[in-house]
C-alpha positions as CSV (number, residue, x, y, z in Angstrom):
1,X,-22.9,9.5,1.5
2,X,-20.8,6.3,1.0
3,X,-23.9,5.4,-1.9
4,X,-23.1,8.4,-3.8
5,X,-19.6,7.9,-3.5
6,X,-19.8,4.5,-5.0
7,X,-22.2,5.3,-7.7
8,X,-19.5,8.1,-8.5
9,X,-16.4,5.8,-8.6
10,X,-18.1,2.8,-10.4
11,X,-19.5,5.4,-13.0
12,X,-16.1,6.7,-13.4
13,X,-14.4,3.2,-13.7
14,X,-17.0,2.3,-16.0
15,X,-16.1,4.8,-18.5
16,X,-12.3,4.3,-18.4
17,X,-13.2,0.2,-18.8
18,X,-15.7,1.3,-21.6
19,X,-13.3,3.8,-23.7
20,X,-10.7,0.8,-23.3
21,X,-12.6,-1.7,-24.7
22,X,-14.5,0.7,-27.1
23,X,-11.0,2.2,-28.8
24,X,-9.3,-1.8,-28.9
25,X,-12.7,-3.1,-30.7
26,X,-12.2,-0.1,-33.3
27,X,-8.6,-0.7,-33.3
28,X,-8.8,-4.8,-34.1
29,X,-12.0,-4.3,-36.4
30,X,-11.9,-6.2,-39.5
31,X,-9.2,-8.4,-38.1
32,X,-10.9,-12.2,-38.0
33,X,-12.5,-12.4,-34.9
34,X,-10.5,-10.6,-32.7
35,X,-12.6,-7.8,-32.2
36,X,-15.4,-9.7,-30.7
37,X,-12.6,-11.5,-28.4
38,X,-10.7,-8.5,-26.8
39,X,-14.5,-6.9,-26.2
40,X,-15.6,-10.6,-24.3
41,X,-12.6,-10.5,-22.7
42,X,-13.1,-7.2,-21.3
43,X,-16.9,-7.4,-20.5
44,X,-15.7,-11.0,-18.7
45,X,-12.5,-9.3,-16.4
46,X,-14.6,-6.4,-15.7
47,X,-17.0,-8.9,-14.4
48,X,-14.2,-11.0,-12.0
49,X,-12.5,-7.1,-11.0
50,X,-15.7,-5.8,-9.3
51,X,-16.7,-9.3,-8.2
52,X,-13.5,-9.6,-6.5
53,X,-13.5,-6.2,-4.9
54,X,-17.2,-7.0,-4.0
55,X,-17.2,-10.5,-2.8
56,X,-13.4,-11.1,-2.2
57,X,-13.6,-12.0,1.5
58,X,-17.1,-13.6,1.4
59,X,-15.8,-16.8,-1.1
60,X,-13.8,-19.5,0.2
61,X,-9.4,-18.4,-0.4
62,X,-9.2,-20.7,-3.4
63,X,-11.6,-19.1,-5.6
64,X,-11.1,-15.5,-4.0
65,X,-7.7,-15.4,-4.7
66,X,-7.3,-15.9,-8.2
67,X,-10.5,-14.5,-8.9
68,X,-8.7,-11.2,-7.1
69,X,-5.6,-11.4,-8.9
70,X,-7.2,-11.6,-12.1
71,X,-9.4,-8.9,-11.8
72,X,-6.8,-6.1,-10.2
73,X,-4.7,-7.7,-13.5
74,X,-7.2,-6.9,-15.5
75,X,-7.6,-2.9,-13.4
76,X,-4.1,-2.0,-14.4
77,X,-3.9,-3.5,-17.7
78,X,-6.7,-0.9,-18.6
79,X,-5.4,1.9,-16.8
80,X,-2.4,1.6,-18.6
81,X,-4.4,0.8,-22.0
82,X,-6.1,3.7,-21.2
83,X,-3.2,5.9,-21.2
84,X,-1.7,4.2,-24.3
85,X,-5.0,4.5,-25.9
86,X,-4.4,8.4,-25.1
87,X,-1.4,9.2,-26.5
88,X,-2.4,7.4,-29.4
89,X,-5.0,9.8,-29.7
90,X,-3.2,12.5,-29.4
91,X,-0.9,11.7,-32.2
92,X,-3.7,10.7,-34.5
93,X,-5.6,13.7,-33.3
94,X,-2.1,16.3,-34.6
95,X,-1.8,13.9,-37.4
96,X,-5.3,15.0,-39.1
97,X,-3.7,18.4,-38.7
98,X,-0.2,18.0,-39.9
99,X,-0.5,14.4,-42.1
100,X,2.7,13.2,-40.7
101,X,1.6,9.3,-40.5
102,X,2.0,7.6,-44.1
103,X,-0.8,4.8,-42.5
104,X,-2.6,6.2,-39.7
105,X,-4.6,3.1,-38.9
106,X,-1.6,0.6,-39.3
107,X,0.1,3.3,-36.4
108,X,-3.0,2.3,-34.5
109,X,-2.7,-1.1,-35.0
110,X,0.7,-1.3,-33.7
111,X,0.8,1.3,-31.2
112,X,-1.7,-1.2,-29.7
113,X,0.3,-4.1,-30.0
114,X,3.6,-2.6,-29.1
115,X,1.4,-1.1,-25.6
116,X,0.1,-4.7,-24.9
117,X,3.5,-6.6,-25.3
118,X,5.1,-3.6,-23.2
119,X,2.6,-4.1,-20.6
120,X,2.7,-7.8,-20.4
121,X,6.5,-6.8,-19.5
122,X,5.3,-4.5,-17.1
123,X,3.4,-6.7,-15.3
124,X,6.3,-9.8,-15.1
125,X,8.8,-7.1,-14.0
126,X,6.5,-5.6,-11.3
127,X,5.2,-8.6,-9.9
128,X,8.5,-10.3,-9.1
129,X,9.3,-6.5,-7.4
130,X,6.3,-7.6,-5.2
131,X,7.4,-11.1,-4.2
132,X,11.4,-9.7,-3.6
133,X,10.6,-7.1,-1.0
134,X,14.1,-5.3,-0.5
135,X,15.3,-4.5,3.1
136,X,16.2,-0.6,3.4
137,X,18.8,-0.1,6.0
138,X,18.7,3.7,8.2
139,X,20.8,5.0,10.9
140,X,19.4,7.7,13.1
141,X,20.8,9.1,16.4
142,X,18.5,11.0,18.9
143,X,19.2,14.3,20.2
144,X,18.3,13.7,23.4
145,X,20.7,13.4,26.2
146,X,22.5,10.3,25.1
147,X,22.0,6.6,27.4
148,X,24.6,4.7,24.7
149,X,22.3,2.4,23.9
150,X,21.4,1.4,20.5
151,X,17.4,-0.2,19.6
152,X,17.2,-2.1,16.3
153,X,13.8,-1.5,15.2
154,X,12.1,-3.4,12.3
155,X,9.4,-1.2,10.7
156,X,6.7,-2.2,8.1
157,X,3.5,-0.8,6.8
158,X,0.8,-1.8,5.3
159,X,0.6,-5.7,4.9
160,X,-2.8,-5.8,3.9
161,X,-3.8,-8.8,4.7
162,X,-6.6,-10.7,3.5
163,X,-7.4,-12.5,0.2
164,X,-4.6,-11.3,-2.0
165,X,-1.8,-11.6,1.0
166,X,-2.6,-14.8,2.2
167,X,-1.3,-16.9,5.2
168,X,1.2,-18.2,2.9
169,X,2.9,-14.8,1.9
170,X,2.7,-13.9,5.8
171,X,4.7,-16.4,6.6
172,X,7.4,-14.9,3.9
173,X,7.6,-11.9,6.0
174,X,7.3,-13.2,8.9
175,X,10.5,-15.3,8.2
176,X,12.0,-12.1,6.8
177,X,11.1,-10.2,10.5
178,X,13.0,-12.8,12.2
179,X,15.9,-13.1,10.2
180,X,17.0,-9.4,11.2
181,X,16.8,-10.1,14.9
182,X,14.8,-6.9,15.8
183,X,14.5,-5.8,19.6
184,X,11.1,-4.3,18.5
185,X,8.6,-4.5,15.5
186,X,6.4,-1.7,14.5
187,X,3.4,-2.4,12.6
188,X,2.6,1.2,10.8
189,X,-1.2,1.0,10.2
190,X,-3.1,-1.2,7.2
191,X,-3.1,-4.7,9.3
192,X,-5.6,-5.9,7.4
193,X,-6.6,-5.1,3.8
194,X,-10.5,-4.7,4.7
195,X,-12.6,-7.6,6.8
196,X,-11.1,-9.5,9.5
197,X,-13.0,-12.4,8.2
198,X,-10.1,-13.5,5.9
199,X,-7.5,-13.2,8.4
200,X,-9.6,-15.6,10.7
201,X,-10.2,-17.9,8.3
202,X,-6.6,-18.3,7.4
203,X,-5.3,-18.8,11.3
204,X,-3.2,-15.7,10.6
205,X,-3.0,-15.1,14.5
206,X,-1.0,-18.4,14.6
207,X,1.8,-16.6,12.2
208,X,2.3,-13.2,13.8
209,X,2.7,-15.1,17.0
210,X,5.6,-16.0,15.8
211,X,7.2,-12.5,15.2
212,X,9.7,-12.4,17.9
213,X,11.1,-9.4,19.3
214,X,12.1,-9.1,22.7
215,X,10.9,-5.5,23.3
216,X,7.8,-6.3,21.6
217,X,5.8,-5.9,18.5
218,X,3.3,-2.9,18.0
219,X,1.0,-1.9,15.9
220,X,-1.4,0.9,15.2
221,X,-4.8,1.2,13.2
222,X,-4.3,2.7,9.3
223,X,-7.3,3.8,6.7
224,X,-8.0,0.1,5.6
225,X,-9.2,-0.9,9.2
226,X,-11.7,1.6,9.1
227,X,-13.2,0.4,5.3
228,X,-14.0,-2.8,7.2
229,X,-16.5,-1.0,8.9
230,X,-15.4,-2.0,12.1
231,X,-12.0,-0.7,13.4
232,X,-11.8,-2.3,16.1
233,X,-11.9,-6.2,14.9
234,X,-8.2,-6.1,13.9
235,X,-7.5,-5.1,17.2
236,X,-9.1,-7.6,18.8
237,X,-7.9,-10.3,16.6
238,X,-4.3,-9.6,16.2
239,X,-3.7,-8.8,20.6
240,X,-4.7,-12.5,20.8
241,X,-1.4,-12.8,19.0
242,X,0.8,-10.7,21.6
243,X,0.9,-8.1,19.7
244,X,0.5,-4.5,21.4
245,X,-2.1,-2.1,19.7
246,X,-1.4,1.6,20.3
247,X,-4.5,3.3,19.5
248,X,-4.1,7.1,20.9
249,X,-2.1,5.7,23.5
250,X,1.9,5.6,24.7
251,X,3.9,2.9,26.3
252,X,7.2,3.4,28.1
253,X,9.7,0.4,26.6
254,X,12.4,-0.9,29.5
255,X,12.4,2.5,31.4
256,X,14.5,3.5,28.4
257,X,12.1,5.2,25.7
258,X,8.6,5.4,24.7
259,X,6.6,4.1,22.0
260,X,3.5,5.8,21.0
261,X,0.7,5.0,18.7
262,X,-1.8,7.2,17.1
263,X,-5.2,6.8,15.5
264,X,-5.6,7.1,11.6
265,X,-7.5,10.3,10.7
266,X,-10.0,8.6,9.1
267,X,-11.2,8.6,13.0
268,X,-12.4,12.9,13.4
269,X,-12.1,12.4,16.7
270,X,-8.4,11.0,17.0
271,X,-6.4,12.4,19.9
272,X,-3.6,15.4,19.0
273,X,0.1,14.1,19.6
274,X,0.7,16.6,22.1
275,X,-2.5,14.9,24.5
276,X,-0.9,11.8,23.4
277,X,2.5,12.3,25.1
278,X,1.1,14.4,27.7
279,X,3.1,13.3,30.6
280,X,6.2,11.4,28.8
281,X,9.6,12.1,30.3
282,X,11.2,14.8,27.9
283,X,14.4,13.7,27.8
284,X,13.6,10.3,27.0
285,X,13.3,9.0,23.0
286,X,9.7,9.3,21.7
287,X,9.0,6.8,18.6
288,X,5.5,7.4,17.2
289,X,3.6,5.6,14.1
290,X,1.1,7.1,12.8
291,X,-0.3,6.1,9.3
292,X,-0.7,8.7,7.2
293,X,2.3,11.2,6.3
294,X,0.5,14.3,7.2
295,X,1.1,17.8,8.9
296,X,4.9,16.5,9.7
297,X,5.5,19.8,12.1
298,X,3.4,18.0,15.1
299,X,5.7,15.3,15.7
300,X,9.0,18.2,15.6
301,X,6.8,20.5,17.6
302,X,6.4,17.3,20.1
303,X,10.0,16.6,20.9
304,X,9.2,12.9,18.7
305,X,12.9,11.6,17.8
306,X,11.2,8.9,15.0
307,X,7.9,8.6,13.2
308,X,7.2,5.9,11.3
309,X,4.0,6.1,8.5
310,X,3.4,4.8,5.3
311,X,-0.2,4.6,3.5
312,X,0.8,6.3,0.4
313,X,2.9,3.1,-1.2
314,X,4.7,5.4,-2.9
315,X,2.3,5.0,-5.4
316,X,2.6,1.5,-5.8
317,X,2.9,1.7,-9.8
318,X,4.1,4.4,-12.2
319,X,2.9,7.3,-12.1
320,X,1.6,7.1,-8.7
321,X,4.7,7.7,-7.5
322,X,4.9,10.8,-9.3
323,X,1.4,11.9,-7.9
324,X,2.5,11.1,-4.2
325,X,5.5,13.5,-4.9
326,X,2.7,16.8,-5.3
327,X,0.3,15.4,-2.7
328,X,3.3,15.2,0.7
329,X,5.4,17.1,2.1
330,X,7.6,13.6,2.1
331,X,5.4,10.9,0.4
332,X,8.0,7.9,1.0
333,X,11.7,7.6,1.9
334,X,13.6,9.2,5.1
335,X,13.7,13.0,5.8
336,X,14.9,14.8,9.0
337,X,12.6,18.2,9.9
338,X,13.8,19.8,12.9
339,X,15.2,17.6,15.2
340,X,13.1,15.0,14.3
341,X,13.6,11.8,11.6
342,X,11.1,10.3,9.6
343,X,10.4,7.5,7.5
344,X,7.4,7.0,5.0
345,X,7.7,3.3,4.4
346,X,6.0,1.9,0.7
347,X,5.3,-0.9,2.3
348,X,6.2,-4.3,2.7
349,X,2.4,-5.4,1.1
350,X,-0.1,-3.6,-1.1
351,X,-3.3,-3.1,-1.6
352,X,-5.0,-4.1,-4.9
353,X,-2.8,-5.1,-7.6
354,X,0.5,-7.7,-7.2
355,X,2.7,-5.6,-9.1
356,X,5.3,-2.7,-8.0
357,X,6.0,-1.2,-10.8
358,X,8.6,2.0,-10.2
359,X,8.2,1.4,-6.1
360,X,9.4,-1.4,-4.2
361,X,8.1,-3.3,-1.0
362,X,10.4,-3.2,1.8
363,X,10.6,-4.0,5.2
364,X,12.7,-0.9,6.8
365,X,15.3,-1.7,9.6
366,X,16.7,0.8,11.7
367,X,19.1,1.2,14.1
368,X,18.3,4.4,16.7
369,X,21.1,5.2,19.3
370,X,20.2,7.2,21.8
């Protein structure tokens, strides 16, 4: 099954790369060289994208790395070529009707041009949104009977660590973590980007041992740990660190409120939240992660005060974030349902490409009285 599935996808990306190339040759023919450039130049960052998503965490971190970042570059670049190259198409195509463009191939031309110098903007703007991850603030009371306390919680999601978020950018966040002085940290699934083997490599252990919360720091499995084909490595790894993994599973935090952790549903056989919480004092707070944003009436049906997910990056570039709006019931931001608050968290790292381009990373704070 996973064969066919990757047959499918490369065939797919294949064809967008091809039509990319294919329509910027026709566009740049008769121009010098340049033809023959853009299509080596193509051909070559195809080449380093599917070598990097290959053999990323097999190479030694100083070829891997910019060998990544130029090829998920490169993957953008040509998904937003591709949609240029589509509109363009479209007005050429109502232009053979309606004759409206004095020069139809000089509009081709620099339709093309104007698309490339707008996307090399793109690309400046939504990489320095990646490396300035903004801290979003959130207040939330529990409606449970009140112990006047307040719990600052620091919440992030999906750091995907690895090749592209090195050792060096963890220790960013990690500096960002501290400086909020959280009594916990919640780690909301997507440890890891695939492989331990990168993580290890780097010493990361050494870094998120240096997280500190009094309360402690938590984390839960998301859909990334299970592409490494073994789910349970991060685990392993990162609880050498002191960090406590909540897989299916519920701890009670200073006799004062629970935190809960469940499975991503990549796993079938994941537990249901009311098995997880069977047991729980009722009128104590219940803070559950769990990765992915779905079927948000379980946690309200299950007394939970706060989830925490966040897998869906809110797209991570325009217009994925107009996609994540049609595919969730909340695909990122705070909403309350019920009794109960949520927060879908972009993420304070990303998967793929270094650029946030109409989404932000963010590392979310907040402050629960109950």
């Amino acid at each position: 099954m996973r064969i066919v599935f990757f047959i499918i996808v490369f065939t797919v990306i294949v064809l967008m790369a091809g039509y990319v190339a294919l329509r910027g040759g026709q566009v740049l023919s008769g121009i010098g060289s340049l033809k023959w450039w853009y299509l080596g130049l193509n051909i070559v960052s195809f080449v380093a994208m599917m070598a990097g998503l290959i053999l990323a965490e097999e190479l030694p971190q100083q070829i891997a790395k910019p060998l990544a970042f130029w090829g998920y570059t490169y993957m953008i670049t040509f998904i937003y070529l591709l949609l240029s190259f589509t509109v363009i198409d479209i007005i050429s195509g109502f232009n053979a009707f309606l004759h409206f463009l004095p020069y139809p191939a000089s509009f081709k031309l620099w339709a093309f041009v104007a698309s490339l110098v707008i996307i090399a903007g793109m690309l400046v703007y939504g990489n320095y949104q990646f490396n300035h991850p903004d801290v979003v603030r959130l207040f939330v009371k529990s409606s449970k009977p009140l112990q006047n306390k307040h719990l600052k919680i620091v919440a992030i999601s999906d750091l995907h660590l690895g090749v592209a978020i090195d050792k060096k950018q963890l220790e960013k966040y990690i500096e960002m973590i501290n400086a909020e002085h959280p009594d916990v940290v919640l780690m909301a699934g997507d440890v890891s980007d695939r492989t331990v083997k990168p993580m290890i490599r780097q010493h990361m252990d050494e870094d998120l041992a240096k997280i500190n919360a009094p309360l402690g720091v938590y984390a839960i499995s998301g859909n990334h740990e299970y592409y490494s084909g073994d789910p349970y490595g991060v685990q392993k790894y990162i609880t050498k660190a002191g960090i406590i993994y909540l897989r299916d599973s519920v701890v009670q935090v200073a006799d004062a409120f629970y935190i809960a952790g469940r499975d991503d549903r990549t796993n079938p056989h994941r537990k249901k939240i009311g098995q997880i919480l069977a047991g729980t004092d009722p009128t104590k707070p219940i803070i559950l992660m769990d990765h992915q944003p779905q079927h948000l009436e379980e946690a309200v049906i299950n007394n939970v005060d706060l989830q925490i997910s966040g897998h869906t990056h809110n797209g991570q570039f325009f217009p994925g974030n107009l996609m994540v709006k049609l595919m969730y019931e909340k695909g990122y931001g705070y909403l309350k349902k019920g009794k109960s608050h949520f927060y879908v968290s972009s993420g304070l790292g990303i998967w793929g490409p270094l650029y946030r381009i109409g989404t932000q990373s963010e590392l979310v704070v907040i402050n629960l009285k109950y």
